[in-house]
C-alpha positions in Angstrom: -4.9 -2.0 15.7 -7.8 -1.4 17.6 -9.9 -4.0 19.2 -13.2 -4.5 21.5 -16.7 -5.9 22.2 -19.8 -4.2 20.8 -21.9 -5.6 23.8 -19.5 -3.8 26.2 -21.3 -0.1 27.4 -17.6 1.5 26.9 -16.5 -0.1 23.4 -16.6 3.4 22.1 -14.2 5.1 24.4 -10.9 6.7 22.4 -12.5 5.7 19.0 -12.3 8.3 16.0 -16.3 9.5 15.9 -16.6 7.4 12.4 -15.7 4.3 14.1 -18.4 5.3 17.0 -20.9 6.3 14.5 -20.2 2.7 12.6 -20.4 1.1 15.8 -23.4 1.9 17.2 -25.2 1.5 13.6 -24.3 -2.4 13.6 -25.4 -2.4 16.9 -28.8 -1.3 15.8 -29.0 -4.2 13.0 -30.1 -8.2 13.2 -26.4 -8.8 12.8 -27.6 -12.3 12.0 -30.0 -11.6 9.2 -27.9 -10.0 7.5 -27.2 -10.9 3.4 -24.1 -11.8 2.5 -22.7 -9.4 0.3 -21.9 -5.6 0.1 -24.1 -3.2 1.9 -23.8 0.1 1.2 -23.5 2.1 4.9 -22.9 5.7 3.2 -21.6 7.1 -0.1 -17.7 6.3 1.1 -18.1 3.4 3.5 -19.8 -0.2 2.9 -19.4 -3.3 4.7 -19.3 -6.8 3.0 -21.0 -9.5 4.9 -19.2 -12.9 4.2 -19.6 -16.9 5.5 -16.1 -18.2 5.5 -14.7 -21.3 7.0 -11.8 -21.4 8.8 -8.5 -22.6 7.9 -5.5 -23.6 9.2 -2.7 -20.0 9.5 -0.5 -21.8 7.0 -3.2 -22.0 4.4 -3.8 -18.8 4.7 -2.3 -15.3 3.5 -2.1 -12.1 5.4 -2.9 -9.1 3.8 -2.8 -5.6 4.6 -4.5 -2.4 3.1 -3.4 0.9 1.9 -6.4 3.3 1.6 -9.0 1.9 3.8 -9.4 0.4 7.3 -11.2 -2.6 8.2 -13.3 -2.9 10.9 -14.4 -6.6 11.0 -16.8 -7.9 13.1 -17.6 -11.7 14.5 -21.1 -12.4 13.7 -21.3 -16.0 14.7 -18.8 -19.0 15.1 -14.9 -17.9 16.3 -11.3 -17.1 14.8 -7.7 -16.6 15.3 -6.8 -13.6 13.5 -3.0 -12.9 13.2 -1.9 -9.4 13.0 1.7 -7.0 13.3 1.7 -3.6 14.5 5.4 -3.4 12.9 5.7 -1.2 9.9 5.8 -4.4 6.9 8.5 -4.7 4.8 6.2 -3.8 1.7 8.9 -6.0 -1.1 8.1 -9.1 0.8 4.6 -8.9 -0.2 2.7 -9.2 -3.6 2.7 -6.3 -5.7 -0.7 -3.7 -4.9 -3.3 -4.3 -6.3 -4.9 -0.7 -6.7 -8.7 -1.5 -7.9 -9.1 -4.2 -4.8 -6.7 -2.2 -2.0 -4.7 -5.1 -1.0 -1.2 -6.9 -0.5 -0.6 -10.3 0.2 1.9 -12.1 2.4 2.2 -15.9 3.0 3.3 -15.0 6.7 3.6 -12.2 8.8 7.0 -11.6 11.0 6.9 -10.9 14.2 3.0 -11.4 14.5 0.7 -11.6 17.5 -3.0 -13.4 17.4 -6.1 -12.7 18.9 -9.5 -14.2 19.1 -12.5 -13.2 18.6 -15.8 -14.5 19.4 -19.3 -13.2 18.1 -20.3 -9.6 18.9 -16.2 -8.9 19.0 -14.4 -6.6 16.4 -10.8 -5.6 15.4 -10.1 -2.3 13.6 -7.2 -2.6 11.4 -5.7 0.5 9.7 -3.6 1.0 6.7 -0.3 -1.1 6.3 -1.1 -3.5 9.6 -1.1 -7.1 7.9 -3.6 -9.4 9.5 -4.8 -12.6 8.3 -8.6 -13.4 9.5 -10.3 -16.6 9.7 -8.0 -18.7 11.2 -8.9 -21.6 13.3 -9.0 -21.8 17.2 -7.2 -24.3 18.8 -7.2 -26.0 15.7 -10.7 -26.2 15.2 -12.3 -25.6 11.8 -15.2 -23.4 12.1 -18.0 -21.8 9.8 -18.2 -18.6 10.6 -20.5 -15.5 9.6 -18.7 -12.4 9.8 -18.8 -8.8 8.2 -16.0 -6.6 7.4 -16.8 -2.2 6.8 -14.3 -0.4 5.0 -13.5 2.8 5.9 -11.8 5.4 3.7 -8.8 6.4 5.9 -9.2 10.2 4.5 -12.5 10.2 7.3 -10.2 9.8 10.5 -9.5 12.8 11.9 
């Protein structure tokens, strides 16, 4: 788990050269214009642009991927996102879902939390559960957001 601020000067430093390249492509877009929906950033790597609301963490699953990474990105509003670092105990979760690259979790042991506010972004790689859009001090929040995926196969 990897996370920084895109208006920082040094947000790129020790990021694979996708992540970079990624990076400094959102920073080159009206992040608040943006459609929801998928957007198409090359032939392997899209983003989906979403509006979600926050929830309370006990509403919400975690969920963890095996083929892509996520590299989501606070647009507007803010969120507690959950997350474990530990290897998960994969028979705890739901069974894969291939087609949609996903496993689901009502909670995630041993987690940690951080928050993000707009501009801020979290890179999450294969098998590190997370569960995103969760409120802030309890706050419910609408948020605008946007999430690339990124075929692990294009980290060096």
């Amino acid at each position: 788990m990897i996370f920084g601020d895109l208006t920082r000067d040094d947000f790129k430093r020790n990021l694979p050269q996708v992540m970079v390249d990624i990076c400094n492509h959102l920073n080159t877009l009206d992040l608040e214009s943006l459609a929801n929906g998928r957007h198409d950033l090359t032939d392997q790597i899209y983003m989906n642009v979403m509006e979600p609301t926050t929830a309370a963490s006990e509403d919400k699953k975690a969920e963890l991927h095996r083929q892509y990474i996520d590299i989501q990105v606070l647009i507007s509003g803010a969120e507690t996102i959950e997350y474990s670092v530990e290897y998960p105990n994969l028979a705890d979760y739901t069974p894969y879902d291939e087609k949609d690259d996903y496993q689901l979790i009502n909670d995630i042991p041993n987690k940690s939390a951080v928050t993000l506010r707009p501009k801020m972004f979290v890179v999450f790689f294969p098998y590190e559960p997370h569960k995103p859009c969760c409120n802030v001090n309890g706050q419910v929040v609408n948020l605008k957001k946007l999430v690339v995926k990124v075929p692990v196969s294009l980290i060096d």
